[in-house]
C-alpha positions as CSV (number, residue, x, y, z in Angstrom):
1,X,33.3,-66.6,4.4
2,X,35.1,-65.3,0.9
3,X,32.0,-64.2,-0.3
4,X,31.2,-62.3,3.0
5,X,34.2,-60.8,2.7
6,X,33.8,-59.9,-0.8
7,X,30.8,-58.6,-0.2
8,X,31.6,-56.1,2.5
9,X,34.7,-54.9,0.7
10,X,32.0,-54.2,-2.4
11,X,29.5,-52.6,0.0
12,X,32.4,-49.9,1.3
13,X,33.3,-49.0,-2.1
14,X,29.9,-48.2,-3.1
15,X,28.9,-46.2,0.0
16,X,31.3,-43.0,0.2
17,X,29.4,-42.6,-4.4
18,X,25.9,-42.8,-2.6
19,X,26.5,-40.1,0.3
20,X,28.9,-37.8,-2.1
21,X,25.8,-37.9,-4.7
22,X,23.3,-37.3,-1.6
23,X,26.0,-34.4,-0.3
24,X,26.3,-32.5,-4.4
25,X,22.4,-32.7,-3.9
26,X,22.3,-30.6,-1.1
27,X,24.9,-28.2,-2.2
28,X,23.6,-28.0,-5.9
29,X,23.9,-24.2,-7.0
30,X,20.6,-22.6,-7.2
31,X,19.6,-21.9,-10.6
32,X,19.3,-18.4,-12.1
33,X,15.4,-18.8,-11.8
34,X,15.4,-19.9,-8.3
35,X,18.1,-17.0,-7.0
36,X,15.9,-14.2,-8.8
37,X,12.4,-16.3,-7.3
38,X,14.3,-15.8,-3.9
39,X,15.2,-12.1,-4.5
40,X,11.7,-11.2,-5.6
41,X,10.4,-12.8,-2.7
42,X,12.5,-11.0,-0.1
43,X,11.9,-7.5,-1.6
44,X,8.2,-7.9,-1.9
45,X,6.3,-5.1,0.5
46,X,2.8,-5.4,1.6
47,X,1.1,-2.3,0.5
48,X,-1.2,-1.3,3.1
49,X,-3.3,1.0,1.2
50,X,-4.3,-2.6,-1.3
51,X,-3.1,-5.3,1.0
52,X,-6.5,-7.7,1.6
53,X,-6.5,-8.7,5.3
54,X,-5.2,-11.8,4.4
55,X,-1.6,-10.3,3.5
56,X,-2.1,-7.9,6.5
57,X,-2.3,-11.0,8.9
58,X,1.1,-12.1,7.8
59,X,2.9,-9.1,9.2
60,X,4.3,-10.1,12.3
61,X,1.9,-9.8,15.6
62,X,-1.1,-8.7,13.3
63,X,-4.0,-10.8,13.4
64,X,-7.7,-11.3,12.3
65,X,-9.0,-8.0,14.5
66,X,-6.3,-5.7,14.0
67,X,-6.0,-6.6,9.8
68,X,-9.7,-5.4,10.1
69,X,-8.7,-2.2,11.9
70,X,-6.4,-1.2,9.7
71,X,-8.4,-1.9,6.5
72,X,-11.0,0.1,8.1
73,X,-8.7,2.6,8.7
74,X,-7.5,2.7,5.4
75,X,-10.6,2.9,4.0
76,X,-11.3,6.8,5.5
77,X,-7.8,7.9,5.5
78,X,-5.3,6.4,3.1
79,X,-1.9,5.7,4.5
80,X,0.5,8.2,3.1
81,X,3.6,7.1,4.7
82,X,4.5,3.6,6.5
83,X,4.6,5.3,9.8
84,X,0.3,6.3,9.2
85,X,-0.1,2.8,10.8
86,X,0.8,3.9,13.9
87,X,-2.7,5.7,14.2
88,X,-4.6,2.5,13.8
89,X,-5.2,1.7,17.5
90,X,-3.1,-1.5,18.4
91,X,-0.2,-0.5,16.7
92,X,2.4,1.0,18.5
93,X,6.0,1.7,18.0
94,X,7.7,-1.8,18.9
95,X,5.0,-3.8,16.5
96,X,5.5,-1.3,13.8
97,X,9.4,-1.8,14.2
98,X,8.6,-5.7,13.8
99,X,7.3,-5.2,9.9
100,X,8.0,-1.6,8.5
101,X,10.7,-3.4,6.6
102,X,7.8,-5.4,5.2
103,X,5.2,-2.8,4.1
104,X,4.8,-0.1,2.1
105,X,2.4,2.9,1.2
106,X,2.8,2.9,-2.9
């Protein structure tokens, strides 16, 4: 019974070290790479006059037919501005208000 005692008293000082360890994990600070990684990522514009329809189809509400549209689009007329895609049939102005944050005509 001592030894079960013991025991328990030995398992409840070890447990609040394991979940503070498993809580400074979660919280660690980002390093200096990892916050500029993040940064890069979030200002990075698809540029619809190079963009492969791959990259196209990530924009929101673009898919397979309407990535093709614009890169044939594109391929006659090059965008000048971000508001261009509008002419590309299936574009409108509520989808183009869901990525022009996204995109860009460099």
């Amino acid at each position: 019974m001592k030894t079960v005692v013991v025991f328990l008293l030995a398992a409840l000082m070890v447990l609040p070290v394991a979940f503070n360890a498993a809580a400074a994990e979660k919280e660690a600070p980002k390093t200096e790479a990892q916050a500029t990684e993040g940064q890069a990522q979030a200002t990075d514009k698809i540029n619809l006059n190079t963009a492969d329809a791959a990259q196209l189809e990530s924009l929101p509400g673009v898919g397979p037919a309407l990535a093709g549209a614009i890169v044939a689009y594109r391929e006659a007329t090059p965008f000048q501005s971000i508001e261009d895609i509008k002419k590309v049939k299936g574009i409108g102005d509520k989808k183009f208000e869901g990525f022009k944050d996204m995109i860009t005509v460099e």
